[in-house]
C-alpha positions in Angstrom: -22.6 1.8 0.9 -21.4 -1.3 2.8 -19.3 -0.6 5.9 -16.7 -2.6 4.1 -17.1 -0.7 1.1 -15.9 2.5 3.5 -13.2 0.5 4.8 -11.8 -0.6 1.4 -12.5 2.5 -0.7 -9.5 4.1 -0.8 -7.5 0.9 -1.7 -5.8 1.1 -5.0 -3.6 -2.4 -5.3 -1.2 -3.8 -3.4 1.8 -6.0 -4.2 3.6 -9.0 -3.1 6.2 -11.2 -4.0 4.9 -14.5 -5.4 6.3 -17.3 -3.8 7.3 -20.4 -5.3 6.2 -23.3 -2.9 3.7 -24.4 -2.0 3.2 -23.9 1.7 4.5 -20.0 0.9 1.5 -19.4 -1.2 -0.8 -20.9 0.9 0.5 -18.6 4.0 0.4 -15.6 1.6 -3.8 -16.4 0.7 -4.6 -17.0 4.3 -2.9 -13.1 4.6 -4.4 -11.8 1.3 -8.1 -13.1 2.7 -7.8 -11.9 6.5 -6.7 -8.2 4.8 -8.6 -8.0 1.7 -11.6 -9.9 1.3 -14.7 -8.9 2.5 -18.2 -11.1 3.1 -19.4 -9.1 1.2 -17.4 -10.2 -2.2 -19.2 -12.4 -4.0 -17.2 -12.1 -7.2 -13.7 -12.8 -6.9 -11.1 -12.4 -10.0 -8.0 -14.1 -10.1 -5.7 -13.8 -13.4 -2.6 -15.4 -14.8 -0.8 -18.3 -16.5 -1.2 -21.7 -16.3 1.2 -23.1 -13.4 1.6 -19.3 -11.9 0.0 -20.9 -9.1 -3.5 -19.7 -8.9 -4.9 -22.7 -7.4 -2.5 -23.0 -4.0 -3.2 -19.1 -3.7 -7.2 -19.5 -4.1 -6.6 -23.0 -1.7 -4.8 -20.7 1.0 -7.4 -17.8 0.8 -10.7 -20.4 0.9 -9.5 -23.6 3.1 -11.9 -26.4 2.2 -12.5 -25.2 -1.2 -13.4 -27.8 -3.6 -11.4 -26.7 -6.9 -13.4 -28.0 -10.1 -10.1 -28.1 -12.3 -7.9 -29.5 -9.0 -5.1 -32.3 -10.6 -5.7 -34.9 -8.0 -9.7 -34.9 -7.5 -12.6 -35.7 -9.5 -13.6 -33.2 -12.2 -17.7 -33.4 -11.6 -20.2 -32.6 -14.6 -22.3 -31.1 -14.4 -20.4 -28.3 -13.3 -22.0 -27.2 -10.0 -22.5 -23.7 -10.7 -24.4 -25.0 -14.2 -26.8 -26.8 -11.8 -27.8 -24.4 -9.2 -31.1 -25.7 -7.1 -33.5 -22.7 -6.4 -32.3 -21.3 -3.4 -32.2 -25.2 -1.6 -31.0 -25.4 2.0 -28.2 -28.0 0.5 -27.0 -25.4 -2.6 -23.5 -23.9 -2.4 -22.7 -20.8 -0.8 -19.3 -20.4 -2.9 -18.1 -21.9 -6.5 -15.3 -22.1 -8.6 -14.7 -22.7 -11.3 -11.6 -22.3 -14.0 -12.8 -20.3 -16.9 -10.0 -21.4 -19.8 -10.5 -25.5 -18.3 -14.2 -25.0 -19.0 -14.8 -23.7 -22.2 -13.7 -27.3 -23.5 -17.0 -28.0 -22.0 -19.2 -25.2 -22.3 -20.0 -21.9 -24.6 -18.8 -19.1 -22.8 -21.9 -17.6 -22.7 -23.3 -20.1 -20.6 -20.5 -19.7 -18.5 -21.3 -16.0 -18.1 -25.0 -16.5 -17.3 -24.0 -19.1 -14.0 -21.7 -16.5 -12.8 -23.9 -14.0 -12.8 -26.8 -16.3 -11.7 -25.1 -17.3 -8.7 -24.0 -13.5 -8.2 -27.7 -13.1 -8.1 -28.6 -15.5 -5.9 -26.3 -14.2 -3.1 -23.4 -16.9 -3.9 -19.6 -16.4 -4.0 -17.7 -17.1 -7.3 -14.2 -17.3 -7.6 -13.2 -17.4 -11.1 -9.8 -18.2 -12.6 -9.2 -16.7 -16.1 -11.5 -14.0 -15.1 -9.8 -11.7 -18.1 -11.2 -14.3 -20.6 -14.9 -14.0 -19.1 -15.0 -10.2 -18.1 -16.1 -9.1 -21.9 -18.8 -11.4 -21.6 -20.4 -10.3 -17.5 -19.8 -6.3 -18.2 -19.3 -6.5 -14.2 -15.6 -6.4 -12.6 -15.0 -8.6 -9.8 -15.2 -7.4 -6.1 -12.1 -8.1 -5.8 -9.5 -8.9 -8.0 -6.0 -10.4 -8.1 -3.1 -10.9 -10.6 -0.6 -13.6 -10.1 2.8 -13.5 -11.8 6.1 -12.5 -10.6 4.4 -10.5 -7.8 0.7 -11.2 -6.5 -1.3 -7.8 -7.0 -4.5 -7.5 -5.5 -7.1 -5.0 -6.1 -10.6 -3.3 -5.1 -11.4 -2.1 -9.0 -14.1 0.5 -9.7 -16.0 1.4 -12.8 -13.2 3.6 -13.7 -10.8 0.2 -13.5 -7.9 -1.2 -13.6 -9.7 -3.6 -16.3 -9.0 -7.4 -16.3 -6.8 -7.2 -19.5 -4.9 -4.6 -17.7 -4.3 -7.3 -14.9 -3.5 -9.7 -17.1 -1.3 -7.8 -19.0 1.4 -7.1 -16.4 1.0 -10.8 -14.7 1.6 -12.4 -17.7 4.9 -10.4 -18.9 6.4 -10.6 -15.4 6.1 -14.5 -14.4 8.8 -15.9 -17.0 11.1 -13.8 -13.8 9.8 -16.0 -11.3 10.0 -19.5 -13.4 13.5 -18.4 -14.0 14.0 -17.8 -10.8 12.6 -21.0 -9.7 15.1 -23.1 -11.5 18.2 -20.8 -11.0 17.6 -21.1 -7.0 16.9 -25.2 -7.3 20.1 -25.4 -9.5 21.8 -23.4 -6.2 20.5 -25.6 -3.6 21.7 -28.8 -5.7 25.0 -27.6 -5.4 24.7 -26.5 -1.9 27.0 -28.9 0.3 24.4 -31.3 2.0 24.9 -29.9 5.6 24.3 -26.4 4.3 21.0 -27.5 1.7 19.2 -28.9 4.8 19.3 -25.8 6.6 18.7 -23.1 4.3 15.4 -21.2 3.8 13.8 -19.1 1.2 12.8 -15.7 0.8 12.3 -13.4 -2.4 13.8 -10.3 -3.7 12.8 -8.6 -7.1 13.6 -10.9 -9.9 15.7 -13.3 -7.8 15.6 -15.4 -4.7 17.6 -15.4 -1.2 19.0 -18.4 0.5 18.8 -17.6 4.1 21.0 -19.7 7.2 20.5 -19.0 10.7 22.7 -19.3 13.4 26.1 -18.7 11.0 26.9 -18.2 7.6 27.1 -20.6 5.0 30.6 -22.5 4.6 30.7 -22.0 0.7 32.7 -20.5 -2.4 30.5 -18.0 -3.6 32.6 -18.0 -7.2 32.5 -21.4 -7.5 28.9 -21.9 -6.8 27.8 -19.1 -9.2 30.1 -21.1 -12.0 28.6 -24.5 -11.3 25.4 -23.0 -11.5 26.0 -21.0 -14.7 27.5 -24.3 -16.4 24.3 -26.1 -15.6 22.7 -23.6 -17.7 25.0 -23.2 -20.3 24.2 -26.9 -20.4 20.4 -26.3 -21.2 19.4 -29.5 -19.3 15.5 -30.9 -19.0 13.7 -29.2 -16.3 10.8 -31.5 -15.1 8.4 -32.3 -13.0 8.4 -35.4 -11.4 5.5 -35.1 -8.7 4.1 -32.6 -5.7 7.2 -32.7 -3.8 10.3 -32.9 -6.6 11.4 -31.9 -9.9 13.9 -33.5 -11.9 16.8 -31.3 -13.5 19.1 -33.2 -15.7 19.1 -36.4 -14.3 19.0 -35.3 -10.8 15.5 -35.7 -8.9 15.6 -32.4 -6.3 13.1 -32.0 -3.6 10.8 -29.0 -4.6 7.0 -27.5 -3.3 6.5 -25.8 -6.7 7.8 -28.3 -9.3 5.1 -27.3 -11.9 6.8 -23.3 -11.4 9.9 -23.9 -13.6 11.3 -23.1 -17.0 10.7 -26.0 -19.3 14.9 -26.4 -19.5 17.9 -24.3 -17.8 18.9 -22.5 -20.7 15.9 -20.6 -20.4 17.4 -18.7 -17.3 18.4 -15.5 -18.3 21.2 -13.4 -17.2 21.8 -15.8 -14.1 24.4 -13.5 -11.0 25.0 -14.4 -7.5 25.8 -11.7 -5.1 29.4 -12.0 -4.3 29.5 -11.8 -0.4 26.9 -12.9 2.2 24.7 -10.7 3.7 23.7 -10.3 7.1 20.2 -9.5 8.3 20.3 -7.7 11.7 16.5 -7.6 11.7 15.9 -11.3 10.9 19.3 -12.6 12.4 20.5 -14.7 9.6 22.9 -15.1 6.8 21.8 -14.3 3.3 22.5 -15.6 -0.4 21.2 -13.5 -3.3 20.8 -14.8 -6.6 18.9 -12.8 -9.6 18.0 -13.2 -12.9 17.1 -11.5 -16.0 18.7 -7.7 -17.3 20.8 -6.3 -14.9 24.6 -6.7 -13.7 26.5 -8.2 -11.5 28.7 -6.8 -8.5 28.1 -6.3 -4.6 25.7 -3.1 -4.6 22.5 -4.5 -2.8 21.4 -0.9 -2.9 18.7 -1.6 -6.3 18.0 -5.0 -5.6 14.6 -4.4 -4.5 14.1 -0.7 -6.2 10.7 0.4 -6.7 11.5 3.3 -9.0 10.5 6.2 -6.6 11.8 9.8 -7.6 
């Protein structure tokens, strides 16, 4: 066994909140790579839904990364990993490729065989969709990770967790964090001006926090939470517009993570604000909490972030 294998054998999963822009995930995949991911790995798992984003994670964790299904390159075909050269001094020491993107252009079979070639040959593959190739490698990845409402990494072994497994709990959990997404843009719009251009994010289960340094926010809790729910009573068009904005209604609002939304504001489910501001002693600012989804209202912060211990 690997020294790293020693180091990491005892590691179950781990959890973090997903973030929703863009420069948030990328921090969180340079911390997922420095803690988790070994030379060693050269198969490399990540699972979820279209626009849960997968590639800003895998872009964080592997800086320089040429992504074969990135929006704003050049989608090359061959695929690379389909072409491998015999061991040349100029082949590829990692790949990537996009498992549900390529099966428009190849049998999955095909697919399979590459991974495992370049597995063979000593090369790193990160593959996204990994859950639609796994029944086809009979391998599990070296390491594995889930992205939905939370980011869940993972060492698996032969006795699991499985891909499907993975995918299973990613999948059911990221409508939260697209809800979410638009409930804490519809906030900020809101926001008066002064107060939008200082706040900050951070995340809480199934909801988000608008945090102010300094001194709290000058604003009517009430009233924002009613402006916000009218928006969505209104079930206006969420959109995006391009990397840095989103478009709700007919209002174009800066965002990192415009592709991370509910396709319109009705979809945002059981909407609350938290009726007073918080203070953070530890992190010395002022705190708005929004959530979504079952639950009720009121001040106790005492289950926001609950993780069901006994």
């Amino acid at each position: 066994m690997s020294y790293s294998g020693r180091m990491q054998q005892n590691h179950y999963y781990s959890v973090f909140f997903a973030p929703r822009g863009r420069d948030r995930m990328y921090e969180l995949g340079m911390q997922i790579a420095q803690m988790y991911l070994s030379p060693f790995d050269k198969l490399i798992g990540i699972i979820g839904e279209a626009g849960s984003g997968k590639s800003m994670l895998i872009k964080g964790m592997f800086p320089g990364l040429e992504l074969t299904n990135d929006d704003n390159g050049i989608n090359m075909r061959p695929l690379p990993i389909m072409d491998q050269s015999e061991g040349g001094f100029f082949s590829a020491h990692t790949y990537h490729l996009d498992i549900r993107f390529e099966m428009a252009f190849a049998q999955p079979h095909e697919l399979a065989e590459a991974i495992l070639n370049a597995v063979k040959n000593g090369k790193r593959v990160i593959v996204e969709h990994f859950d639609l190739i796994y029944p086809l490698l009979n391998i599990n990845a070296n390491l594995m990770i889930g992205v939905g409402e939370e980011i869940i990494v993972t060492r698996p072994t032969i006795f699991g967790p499985l891909p499907s497994e993975l995918h299973k709990r990613v999948a059911s959990s990221v409508k939260y964090r697209r809800m979410t997404h638009t409930a804490e843009d519809l906030c900020e719009i809101f926001l008066p001006e002064a107060e939008f251009k200082r706040c900050r994010h951070r995340d809480i289960k199934h909801g988000f926090l608008l945090a102010f340094s300094d001194r709290p926010p000058e604003i009517d809790l009430i009233d924002l939470e009613f402006k916000v729910e009218e928006a969505i009573q209104k079930d206006l068009d969420v959109s995006y517009v391009d990397e840095e904005h989103v478009m709700i209604g007919d209002k174009i609002h800066p965002c990192t993570g415009p592709r991370n939304h509910v396709p319109s504001t009705g979809c945002v489910e059981g909407f609350r604000l938290l009726h007073r501001i918080v203070y953070d002693p530890i992190e010395q600012c002022y705190l708005i909490a929004g959530r979504v989804g079952p639950g009720a209202g009121g001040d106790s912060i005492d289950d926001v972030n609950d993780i069901g211990l006994e």
